[in-house]
C-alpha positions as CSV (number, residue, x, y, z in Angstrom):
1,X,42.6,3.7,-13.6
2,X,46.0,2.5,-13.0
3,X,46.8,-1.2,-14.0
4,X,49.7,-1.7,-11.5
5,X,50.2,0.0,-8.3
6,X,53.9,0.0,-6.8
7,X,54.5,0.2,-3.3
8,X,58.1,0.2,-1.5
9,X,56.5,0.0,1.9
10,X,57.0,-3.9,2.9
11,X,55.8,-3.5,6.5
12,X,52.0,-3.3,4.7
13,X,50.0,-5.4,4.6
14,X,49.3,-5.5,1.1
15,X,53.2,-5.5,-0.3
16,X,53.3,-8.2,-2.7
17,X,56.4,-9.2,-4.1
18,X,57.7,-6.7,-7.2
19,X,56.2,-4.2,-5.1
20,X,53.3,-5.0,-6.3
21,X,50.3,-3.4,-4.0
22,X,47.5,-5.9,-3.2
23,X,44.7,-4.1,-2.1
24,X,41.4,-4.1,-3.6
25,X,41.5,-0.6,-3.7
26,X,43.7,2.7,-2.6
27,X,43.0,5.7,-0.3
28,X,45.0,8.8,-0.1
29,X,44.4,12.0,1.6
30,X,46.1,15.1,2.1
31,X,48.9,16.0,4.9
32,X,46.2,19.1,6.0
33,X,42.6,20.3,4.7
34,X,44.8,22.2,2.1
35,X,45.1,20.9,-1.7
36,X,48.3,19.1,-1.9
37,X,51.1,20.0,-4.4
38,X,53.9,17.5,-3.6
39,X,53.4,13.6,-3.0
40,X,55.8,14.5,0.3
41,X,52.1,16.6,1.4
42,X,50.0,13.1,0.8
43,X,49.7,10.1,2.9
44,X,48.3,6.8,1.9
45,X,45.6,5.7,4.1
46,X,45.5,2.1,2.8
47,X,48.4,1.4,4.7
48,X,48.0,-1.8,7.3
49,X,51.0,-3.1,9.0
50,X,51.7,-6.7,8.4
């Protein structure tokens, strides 16, 4: 399992400062019912605006 998480995204919620992501835990999905090839095809559904 990753140690760190980075996150650009400081409109979240759970930005910390570094980018540091400060959820207790991440959920990603894909763009469609497809298997995604790109990060650009995934969305992360973790995401809570401050």
């Amino acid at each position: 399992m990753a140690k760190d998480v980075l996150c650009e995204v400081n409109s979240c919620r759970y930005w910390a400062q570094d980018n540091k992501c400060s959820a207790s835990s991440i959920y990603i999905v894909s763009h469609s019912n497809k298997e995604a090839n790109t990060s650009s095809e995934t969305d992360c559904k973790t995401f809570e605006v401050k």
